[in-house]
C-alpha positions as CSV (number, residue, x, y, z in Angstrom):
1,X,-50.4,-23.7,-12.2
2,X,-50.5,-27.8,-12.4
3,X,-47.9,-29.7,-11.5
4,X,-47.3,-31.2,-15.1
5,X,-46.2,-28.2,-16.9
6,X,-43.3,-28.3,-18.5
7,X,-42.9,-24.2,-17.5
8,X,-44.1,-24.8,-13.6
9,X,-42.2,-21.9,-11.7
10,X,-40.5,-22.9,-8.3
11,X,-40.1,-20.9,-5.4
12,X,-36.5,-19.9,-5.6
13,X,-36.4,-17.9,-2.1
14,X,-38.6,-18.1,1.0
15,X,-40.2,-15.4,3.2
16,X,-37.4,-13.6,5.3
17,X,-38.1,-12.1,9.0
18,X,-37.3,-8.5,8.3
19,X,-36.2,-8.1,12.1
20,X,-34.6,-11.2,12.3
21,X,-30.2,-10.5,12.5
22,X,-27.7,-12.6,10.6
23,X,-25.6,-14.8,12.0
24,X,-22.0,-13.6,11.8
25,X,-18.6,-14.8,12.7
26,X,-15.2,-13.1,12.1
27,X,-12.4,-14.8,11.4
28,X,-9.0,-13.8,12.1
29,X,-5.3,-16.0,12.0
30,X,-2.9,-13.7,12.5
31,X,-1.5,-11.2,15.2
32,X,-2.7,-8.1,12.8
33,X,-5.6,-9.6,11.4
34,X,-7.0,-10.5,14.9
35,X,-6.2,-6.5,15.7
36,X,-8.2,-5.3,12.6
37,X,-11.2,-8.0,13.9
38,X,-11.2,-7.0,17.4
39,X,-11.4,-2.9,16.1
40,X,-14.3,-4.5,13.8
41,X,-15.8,-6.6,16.7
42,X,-16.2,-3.5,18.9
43,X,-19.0,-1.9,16.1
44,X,-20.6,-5.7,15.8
45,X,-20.9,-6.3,19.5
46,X,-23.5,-9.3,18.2
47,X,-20.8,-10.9,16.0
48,X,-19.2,-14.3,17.3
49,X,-15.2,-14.4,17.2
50,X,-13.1,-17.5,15.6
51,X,-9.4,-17.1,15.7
52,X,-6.1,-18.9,16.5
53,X,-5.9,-19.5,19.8
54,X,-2.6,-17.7,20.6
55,X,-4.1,-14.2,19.1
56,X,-7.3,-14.7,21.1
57,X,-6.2,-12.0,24.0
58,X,-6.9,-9.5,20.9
59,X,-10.6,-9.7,22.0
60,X,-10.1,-9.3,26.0
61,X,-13.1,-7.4,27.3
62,X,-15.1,-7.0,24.3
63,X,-18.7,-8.4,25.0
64,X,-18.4,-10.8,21.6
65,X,-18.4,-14.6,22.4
66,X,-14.9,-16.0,21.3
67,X,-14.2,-19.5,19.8
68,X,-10.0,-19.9,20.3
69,X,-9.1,-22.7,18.1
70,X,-5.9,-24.7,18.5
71,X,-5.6,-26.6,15.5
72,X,-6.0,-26.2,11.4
73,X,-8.4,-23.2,10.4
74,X,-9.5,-26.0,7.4
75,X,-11.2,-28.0,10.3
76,X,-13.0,-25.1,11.2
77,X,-14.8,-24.6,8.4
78,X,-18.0,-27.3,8.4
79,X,-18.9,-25.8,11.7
80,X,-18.8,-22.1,10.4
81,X,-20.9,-22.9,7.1
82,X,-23.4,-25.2,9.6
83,X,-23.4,-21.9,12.7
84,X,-23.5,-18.5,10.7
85,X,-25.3,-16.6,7.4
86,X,-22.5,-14.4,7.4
87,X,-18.3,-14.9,7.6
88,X,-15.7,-12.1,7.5
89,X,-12.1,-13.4,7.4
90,X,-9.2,-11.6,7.7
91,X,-7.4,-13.6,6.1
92,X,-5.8,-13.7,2.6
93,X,-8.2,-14.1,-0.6
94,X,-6.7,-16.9,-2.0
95,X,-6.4,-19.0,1.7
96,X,-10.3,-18.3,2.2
97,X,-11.0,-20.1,-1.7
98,X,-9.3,-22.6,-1.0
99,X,-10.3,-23.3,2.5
100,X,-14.2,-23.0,2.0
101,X,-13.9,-24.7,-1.6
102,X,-14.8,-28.1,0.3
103,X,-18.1,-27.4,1.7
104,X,-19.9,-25.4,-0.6
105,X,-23.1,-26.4,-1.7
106,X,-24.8,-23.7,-3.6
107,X,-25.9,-20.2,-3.3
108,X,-29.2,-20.8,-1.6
109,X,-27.5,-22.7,1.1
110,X,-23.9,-21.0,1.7
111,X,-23.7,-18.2,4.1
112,X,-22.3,-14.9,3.1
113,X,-18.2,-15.0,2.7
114,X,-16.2,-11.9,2.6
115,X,-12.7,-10.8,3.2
116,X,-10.8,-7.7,4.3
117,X,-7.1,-7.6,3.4
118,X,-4.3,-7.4,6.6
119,X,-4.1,-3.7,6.0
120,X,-8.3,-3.6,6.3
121,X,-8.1,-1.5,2.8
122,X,-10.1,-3.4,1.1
123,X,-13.7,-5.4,1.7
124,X,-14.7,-8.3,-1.2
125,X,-17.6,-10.1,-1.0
126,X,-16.5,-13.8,-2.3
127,X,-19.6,-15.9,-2.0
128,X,-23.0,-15.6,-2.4
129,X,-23.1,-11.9,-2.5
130,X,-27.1,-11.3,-3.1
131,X,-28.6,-14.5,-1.9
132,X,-26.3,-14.7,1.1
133,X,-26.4,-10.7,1.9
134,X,-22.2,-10.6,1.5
135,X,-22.2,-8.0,-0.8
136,X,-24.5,-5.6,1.8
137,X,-22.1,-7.2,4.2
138,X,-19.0,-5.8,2.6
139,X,-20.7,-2.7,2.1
140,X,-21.7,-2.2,6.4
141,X,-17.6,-3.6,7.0
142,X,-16.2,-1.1,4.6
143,X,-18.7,1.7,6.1
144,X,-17.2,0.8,10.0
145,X,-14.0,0.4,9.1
146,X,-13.8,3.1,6.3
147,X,-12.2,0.8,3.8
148,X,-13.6,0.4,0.0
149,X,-15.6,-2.4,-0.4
150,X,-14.7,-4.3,-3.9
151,X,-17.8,-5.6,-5.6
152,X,-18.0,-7.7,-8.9
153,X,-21.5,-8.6,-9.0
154,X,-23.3,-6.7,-12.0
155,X,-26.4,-5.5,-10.4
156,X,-24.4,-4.1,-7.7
157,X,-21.7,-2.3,-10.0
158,X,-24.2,-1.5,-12.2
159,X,-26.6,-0.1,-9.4
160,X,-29.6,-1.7,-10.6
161,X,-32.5,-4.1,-9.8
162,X,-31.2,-7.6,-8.2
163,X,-33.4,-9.6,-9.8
164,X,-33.3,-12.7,-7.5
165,X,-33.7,-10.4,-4.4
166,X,-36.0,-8.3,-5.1
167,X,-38.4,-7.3,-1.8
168,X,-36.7,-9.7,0.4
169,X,-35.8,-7.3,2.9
170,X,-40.0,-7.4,2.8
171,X,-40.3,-10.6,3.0
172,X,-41.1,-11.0,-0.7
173,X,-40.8,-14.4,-1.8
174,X,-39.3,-15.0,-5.4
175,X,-41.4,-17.4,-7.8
176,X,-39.5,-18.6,-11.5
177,X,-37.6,-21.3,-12.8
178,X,-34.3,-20.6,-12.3
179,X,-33.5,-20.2,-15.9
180,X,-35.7,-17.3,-16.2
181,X,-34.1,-15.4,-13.2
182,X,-30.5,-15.9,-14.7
183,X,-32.4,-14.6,-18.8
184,X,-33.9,-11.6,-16.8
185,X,-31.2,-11.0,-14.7
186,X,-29.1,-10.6,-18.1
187,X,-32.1,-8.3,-19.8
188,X,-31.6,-5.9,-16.8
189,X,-27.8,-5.1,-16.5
190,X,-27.8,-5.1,-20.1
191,X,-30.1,-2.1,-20.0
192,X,-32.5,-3.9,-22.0
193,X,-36.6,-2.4,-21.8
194,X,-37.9,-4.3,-18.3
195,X,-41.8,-4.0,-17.3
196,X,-42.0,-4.0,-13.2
197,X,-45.6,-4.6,-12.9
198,X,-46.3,-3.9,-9.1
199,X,-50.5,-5.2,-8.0
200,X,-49.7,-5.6,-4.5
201,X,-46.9,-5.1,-1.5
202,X,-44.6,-2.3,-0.3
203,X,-43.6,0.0,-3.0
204,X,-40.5,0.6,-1.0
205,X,-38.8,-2.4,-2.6
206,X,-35.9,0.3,-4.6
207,X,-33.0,0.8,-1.8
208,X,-30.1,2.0,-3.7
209,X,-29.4,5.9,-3.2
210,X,-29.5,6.3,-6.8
211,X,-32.7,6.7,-9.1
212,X,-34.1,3.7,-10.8
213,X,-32.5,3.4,-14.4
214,X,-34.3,4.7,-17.1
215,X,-34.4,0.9,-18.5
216,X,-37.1,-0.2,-16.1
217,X,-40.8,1.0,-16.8
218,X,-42.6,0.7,-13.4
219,X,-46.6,0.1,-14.2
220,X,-49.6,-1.0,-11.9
221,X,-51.5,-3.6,-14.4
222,X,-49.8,-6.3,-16.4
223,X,-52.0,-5.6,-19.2
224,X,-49.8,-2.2,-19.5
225,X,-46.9,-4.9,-20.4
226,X,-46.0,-4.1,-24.0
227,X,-44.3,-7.4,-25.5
228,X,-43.2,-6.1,-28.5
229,X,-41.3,-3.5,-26.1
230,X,-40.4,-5.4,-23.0
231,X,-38.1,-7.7,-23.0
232,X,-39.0,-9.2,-19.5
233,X,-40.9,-8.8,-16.4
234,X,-41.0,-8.7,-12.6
235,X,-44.8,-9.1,-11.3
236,X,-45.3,-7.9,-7.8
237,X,-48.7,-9.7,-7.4
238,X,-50.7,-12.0,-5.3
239,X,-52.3,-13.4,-9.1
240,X,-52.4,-16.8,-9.9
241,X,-49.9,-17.1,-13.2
242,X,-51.6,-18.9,-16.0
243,X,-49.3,-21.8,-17.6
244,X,-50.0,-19.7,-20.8
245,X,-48.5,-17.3,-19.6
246,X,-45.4,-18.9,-18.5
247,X,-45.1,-20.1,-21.6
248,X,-46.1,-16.8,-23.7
249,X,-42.9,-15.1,-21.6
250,X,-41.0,-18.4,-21.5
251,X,-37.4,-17.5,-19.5
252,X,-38.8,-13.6,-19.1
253,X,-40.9,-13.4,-16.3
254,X,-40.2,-13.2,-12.9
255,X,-42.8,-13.5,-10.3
256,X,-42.8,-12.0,-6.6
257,X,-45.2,-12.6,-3.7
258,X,-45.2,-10.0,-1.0
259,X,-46.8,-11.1,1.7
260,X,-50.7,-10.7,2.1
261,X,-51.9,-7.5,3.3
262,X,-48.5,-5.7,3.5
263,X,-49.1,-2.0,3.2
264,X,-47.7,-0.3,0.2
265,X,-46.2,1.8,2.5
266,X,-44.4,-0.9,4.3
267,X,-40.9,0.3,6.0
268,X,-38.1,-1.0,5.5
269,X,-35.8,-2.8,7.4
């Protein structure tokens, strides 16, 4: 591709370390929230702890490092977006928007946000649920602590293909202008016809315990691509993209690198 065209793809996602962990912090501010967090803490020995200060002898003995705060939770808050990729606050839904709404940046550079309610019912993923890994997040914290995780993102309801993170537990990196990942993303959890054209990497990319929907036509060539049929397309491929053909599927193709010489049976992680 040059560097002039008007339809020059960017990478939207780099490579991820398969085996590398998140970063995560839980975050509790009251007596039973810090109780439902310590319970939590003991299956996430590798989580950090943030709480009040006078609720900080709800962690005694549990290996987790603990960070006992004595002032305002909101001054807490720049440090936790700068340290972790994933937060968990038990605290209430509409405290946590509030608190995080003045250090957001975007969802490629927010970590994960989620929150379990005082009764550690229910588990909702509130920022970036694909790119940041909350919504897999919620799903692990309501699996440990055998809550129902609440999540709102199509895809995931839906239990279809995420278009923006396709492969990345792979190392797949994504390659589109972001207009065409929000156009496809649209084509697939409308059950519109998708092509997933696959040339290279792991074909262990679908993790969902349900089948593939009957929308998405899996094929090995891009010529199989039928444009009066499709209505977009993922391309697994190490190909160079033409500008044409950018252009010809202009806001319908998404492009994904896998990384060279991964096995197609690649495990995953």
């Amino acid at each position: 591709m040059t560097a002039s065209s008007v339809s020059s793809a960017v990478v939207l996602s780099a490579p991820v370390n398969p085996e590398q962990k998140a970063r995560v912090c839980i975050v509790a501010i009251t007596r039973h929230g810090a109780a439902q967090a310590a319970q939590l803490a003991r299956d996430l020995p590798e989580a950090h702890i943030c709480t009040a200060a006078k609720f900080a002898q709800a962690f005694d003995g549990l290996p987790n490092p603990v960070r006992a705060y004595e002032g305002a939770l909101r001054d807490e808050m720049a440090p936790l977006f700068a340290g972790y990729d994933q937060l968990v606050f038990f605290v209430s839904l509409g405290a946590v928007v509030r608190l995080i709404a003045p250090v957001l940046k975007s969802k490629d550079e927010d970590p994960g946000v989620t929150v379990v309610d005082d009764a550690g019912q229910f588990v909702i993923p509130v920022l970036s649920g694909h790119v940041g890994g909350a919504n897999a997040m919620s799903e692990r914290i309501a699996d440990l602590l055998g809550a129902t995780p609440v999540l709102t993102t199509a895809s995931d309801v839906g239990k279809t293909i995420p278009v923006d993170i396709l492969g990345r537990h792979l190392g797949w990196q994504v390659q589109a202008p972001k207009i065409n990942i929000t156009r496809v993303s649209a084509h697939v959890v409308n059950g519109e016809p998708i092509a997933l054209v696959q040339e290279a990497g792991s074909t262990r990319w679908w993790t969902r315990p349900t089948p593939l929907p009957a929308n998405v036509e899996c094929l090995t060539a891009f010529a199989q691509v039928r444009p009066d049929h499709h209505k977009a397309v993922l391309w697994v491929t190490h190909a160079d993209v033409p500008d044409t053909l950018w252009s010809d599927w202009a806001e319908r193709l998404v492009v994904y690198r896998p990384p060279v010489g991964q096995a197609a049976d690649a495990t995953t992680a």
